[in-house]
C-alpha positions in Angstrom: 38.4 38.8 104.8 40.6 40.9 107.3 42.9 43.4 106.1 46.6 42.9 106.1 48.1 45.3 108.1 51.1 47.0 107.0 54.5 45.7 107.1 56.4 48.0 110.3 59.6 49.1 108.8 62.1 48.8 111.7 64.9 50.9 111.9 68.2 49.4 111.1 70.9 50.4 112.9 72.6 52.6 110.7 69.5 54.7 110.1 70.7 57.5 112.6 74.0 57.4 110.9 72.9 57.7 107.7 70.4 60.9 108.7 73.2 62.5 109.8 75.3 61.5 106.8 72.9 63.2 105.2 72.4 66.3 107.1 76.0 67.2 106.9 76.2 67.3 103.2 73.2 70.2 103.3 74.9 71.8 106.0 78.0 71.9 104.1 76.1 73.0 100.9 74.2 75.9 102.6 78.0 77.0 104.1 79.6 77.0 100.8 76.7 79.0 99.1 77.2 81.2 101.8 80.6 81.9 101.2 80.4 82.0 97.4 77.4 84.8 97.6 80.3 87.0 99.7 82.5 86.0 97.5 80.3 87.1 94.2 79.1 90.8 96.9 82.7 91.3 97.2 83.2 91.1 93.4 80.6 93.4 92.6 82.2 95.9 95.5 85.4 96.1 93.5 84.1 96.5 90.1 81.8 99.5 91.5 85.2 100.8 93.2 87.0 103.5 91.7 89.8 101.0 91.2 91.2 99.3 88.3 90.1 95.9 88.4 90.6 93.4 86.1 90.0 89.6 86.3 93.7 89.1 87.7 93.4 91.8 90.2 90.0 90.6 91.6 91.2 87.3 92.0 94.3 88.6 93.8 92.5 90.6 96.0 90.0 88.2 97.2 92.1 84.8 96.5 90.8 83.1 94.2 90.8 81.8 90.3 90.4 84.0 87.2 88.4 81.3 86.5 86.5 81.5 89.4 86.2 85.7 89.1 84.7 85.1 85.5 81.8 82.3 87.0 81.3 85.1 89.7 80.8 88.2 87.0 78.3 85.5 85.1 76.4 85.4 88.4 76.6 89.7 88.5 74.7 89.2 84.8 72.4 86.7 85.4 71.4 89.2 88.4 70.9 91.9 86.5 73.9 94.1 87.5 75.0 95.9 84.0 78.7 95.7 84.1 81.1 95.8 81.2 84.8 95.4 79.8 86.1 99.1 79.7 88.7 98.3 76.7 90.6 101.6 77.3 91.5 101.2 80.8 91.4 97.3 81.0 88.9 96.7 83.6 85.8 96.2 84.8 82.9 98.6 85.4 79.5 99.1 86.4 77.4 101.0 84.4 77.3 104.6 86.6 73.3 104.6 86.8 73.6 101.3 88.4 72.8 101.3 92.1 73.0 97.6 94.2 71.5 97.8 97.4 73.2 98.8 100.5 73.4 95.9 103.0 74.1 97.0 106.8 77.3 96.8 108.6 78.8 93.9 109.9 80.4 93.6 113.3 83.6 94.0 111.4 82.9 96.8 109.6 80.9 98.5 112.6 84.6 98.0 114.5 86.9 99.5 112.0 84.3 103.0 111.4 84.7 103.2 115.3 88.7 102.9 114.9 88.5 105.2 112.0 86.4 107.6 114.5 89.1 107.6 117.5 92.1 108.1 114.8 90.6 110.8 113.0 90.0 112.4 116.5 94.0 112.6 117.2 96.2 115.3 117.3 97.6 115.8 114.1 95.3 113.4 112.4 92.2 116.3 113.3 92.7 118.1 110.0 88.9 118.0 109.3 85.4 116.6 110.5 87.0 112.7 110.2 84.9 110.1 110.9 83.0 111.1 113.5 80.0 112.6 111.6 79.8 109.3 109.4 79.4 107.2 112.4 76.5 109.3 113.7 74.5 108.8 110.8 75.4 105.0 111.2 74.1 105.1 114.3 70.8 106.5 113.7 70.0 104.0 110.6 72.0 100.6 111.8 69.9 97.8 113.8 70.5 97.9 117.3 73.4 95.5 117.6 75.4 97.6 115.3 73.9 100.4 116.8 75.6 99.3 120.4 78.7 98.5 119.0 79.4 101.9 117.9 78.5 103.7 120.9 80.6 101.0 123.0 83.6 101.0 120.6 83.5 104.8 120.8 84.0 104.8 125.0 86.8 101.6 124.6 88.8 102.3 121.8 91.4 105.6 122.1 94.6 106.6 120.2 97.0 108.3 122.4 100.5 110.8 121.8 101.4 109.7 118.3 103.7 112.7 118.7 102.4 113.8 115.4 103.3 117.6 113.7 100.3 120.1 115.1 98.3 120.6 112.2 95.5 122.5 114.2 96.3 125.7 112.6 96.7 124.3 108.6 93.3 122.9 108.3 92.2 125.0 105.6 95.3 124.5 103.9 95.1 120.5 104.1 90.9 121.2 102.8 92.4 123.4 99.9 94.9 120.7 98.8 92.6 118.0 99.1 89.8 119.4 97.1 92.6 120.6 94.6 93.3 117.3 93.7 89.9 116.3 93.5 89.0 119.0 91.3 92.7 118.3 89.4 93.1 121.8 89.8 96.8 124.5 90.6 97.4 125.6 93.4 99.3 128.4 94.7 101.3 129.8 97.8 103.4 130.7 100.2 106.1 128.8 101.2 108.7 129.4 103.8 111.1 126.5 104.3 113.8 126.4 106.8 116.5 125.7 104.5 115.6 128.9 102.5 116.7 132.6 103.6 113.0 133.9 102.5 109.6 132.7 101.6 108.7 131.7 98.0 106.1 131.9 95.7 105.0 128.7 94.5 102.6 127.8 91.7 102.2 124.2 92.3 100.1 120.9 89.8 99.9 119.1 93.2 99.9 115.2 92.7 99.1 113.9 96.6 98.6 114.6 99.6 100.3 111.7 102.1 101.1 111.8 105.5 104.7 110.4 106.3 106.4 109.4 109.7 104.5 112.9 112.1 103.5 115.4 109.3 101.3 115.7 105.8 103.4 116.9 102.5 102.1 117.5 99.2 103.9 115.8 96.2 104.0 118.3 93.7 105.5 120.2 90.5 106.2 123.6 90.0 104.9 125.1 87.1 108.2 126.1 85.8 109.7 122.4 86.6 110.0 118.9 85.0 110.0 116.9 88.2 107.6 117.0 91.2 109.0 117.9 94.7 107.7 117.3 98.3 106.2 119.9 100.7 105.5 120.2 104.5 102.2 121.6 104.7 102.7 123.5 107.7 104.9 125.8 106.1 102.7 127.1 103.7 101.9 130.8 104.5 99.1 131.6 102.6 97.1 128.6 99.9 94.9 128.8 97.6 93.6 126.8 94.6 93.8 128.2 90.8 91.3 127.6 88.3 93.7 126.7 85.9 93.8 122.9 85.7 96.8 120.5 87.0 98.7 118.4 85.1 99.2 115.0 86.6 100.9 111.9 85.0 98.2 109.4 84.9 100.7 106.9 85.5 102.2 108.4 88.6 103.1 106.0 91.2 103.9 107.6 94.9 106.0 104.3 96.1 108.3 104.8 93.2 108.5 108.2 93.6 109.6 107.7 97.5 111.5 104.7 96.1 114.0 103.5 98.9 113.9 107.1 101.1 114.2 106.5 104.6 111.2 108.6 105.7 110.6 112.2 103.1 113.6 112.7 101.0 115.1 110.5 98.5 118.5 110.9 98.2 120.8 110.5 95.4 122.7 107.4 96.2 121.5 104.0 97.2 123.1 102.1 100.4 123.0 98.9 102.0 122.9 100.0 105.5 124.3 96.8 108.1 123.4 97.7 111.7 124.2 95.9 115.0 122.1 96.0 117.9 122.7 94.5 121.4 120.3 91.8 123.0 119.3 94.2 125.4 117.6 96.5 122.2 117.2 93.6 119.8 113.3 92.7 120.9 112.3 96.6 121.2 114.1 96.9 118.1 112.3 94.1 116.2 108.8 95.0 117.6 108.5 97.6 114.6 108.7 97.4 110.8 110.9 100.5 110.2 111.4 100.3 106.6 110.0 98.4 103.9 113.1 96.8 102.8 114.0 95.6 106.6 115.5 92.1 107.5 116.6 90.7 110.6 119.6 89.0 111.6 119.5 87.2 114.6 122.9 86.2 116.4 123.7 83.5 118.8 124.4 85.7 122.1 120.9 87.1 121.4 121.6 90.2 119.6 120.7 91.0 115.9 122.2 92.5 112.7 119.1 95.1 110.9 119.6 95.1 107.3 117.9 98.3 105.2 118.9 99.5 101.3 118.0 102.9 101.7 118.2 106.2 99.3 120.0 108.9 100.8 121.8 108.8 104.5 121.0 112.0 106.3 117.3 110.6 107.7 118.6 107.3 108.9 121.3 109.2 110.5 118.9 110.8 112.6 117.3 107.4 113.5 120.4 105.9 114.4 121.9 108.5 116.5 118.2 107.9 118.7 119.7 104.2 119.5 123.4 105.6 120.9 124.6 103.4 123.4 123.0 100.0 121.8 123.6 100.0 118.1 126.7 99.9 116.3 126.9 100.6 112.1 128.4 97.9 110.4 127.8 99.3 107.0 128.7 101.6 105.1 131.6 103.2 106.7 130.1 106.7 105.3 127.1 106.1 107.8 129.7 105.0 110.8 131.1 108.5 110.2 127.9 110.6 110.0 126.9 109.0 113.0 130.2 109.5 114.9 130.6 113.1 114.0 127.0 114.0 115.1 128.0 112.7 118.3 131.1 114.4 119.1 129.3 117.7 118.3 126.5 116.5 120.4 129.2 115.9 123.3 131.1 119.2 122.4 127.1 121.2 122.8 126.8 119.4 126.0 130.3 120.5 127.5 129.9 124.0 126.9 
């Protein structure tokens, strides 16, 4: 008896379709898994950070649910990784034993060390070896891609005349300030301000170390004082750390100790400051962010009002006078007359 041969299945012609139908789906699934194990790395990252970081704050940070964050830490167990709750401080950790493997850079990252490189580089950003020795050793242990990109990045990236404060000769004072506060330890120096008829000595519990508008300062208390004070670290004379140990708030916040200040010094009295610019300034104007309570009024004939509530007069003062000739002050009338009198004795200099 001959054998029956099998039936041919023909293709229908939604077959094709319906492969692809399919292959999307996986595709999809394999780009989702993807983003989630990021997602879970970039968890771990945090919780290993120095930081605070709780199940709201991670989720902030990466944008996401707390529900999400908590599926995300289950994945961190499963793995292996040994983090905890720390009850007292309210936030994650990883146990300090605990080393996760060190994945290479990514073209992102490569990029920004090789930014970090040519700013560190800058006059009056120079203030130790920066970030040039870091990417060295990146070089000689990345893969060859990221290898490249550092060495091209290096030739095509440059930061130029930030017209910051020469800090070429206070290098050992910025290295005993930062290793001060590392070590929370007092410091002591000193100081000679220009507002002062001679130099003091200060014994200092120094708090931070922050560079603002073209020079570093120090936020910190005298020993002999309640309240902390900023200083230019250029004019310390002479620095050198105690072995006494500093006594920081652990609570202390630097914004709110700046508050509304216009650049260094917080005055006493807070202003809304109104100020008019003409078209011909307004887009130069608007091009920069210079305060972080700015907001921009634009008028119909092009030109715009600049609204600020600032701490303290004098340094706005300063900034305003630098616009002469295409801003006028709205408000207050005590800045319209700081501004004004500024610029008669400016006129009065020149006409002697």
């Amino acid at each position: 008896m001959a054998k029956k041969k099998p039936a041919v299945r023909r293709k229908t012609q939604g077959s094709e379709g319906g492969k692809s139908r399919k292959a999307r789906p996986d595709r999809d699934r394999r780009v989702r898994q993807h983003e989630r194990m990021a997602r879970v790395l970039k968890v771990l990252e945090l919780v290993q950070s120095r930081g605070r970081w709780n199940a709201l704050a991670i989720a902030e940070e990466i944008g996401c649910s707390e529900r999400t964050v908590y599926r995300d830490l289950e994945v961190l167990e499963y793995a292996g990784v040994p983090w905890y709750f720390d009850e007292a401080d309210q936030c994650y950790r990883v146990r300090p034993d605990y080393r996760f493997p060190v994945f290479g850079l990514t073209e992102e990252e490569a990029l920004g060390q090789a930014l970090a490189t040519a700013l560190t580089k800058t006059p009056g950003l120079d203030i130790g070896p920066g970030a040039a020795a870091t990417t060295r050793k990146l070089q000689a242990t990345s893969a060859g891609e990221i290898r490249d990109i550092l060495a091209d990045a290096a030739q095509l990236i440059s930061v130029l005349d930030l017209k910051l404060a020469d800090h070429s000769k206070h290098r050992e004072e910025i290295k005993t300030v930062q290793f001060a506060l590392l070590e929370g330890r007092q410091i002591t120096g000193l100081y000679e301000s220009p507002y002062q008829a001679e130099p003091v000595q200060l014994r200092l519990h120094p708090y931070r170390l922050c560079l603002i508008k073209s020079a570093w300062y120090i936020v910190a208390r005298q020993a002999d004082a309640d309240q902390p004070r900023t200083y230019r670290v250029a004019r310390f004379k002479t620095l050198r750390p105690l072995d006494q140990p500093a006594d920081v708030p652990e609570g202390f916040d630097l914004k709110a100790y700046f508050g509304n200040a216009w650049a260094v010094f917080r005055g006493e009295k807070t202003c809304d400051v109104e100020i008019w610019f003409t078209p011909e300034a307004a887009k130069v104007v608007t091009e920069t962010t210079w305060h972080h309570t700015q907001k921009v009024k634009w008028q119909k004939d092009g030109s715009i009002v600049l609204t600020f509530r600032v701490d303290g007069l004098e340094e706005i003062t300063n900034w305003v006078l630098g616009w002469a000739g295409q801003a006028k002050v709205l408000e207050p009338g005590e800045l319209r007359r700081m501004v004004c009198e500024r610029l008669r004795r400016a006129i009065e200099i020149q006409n002697e």
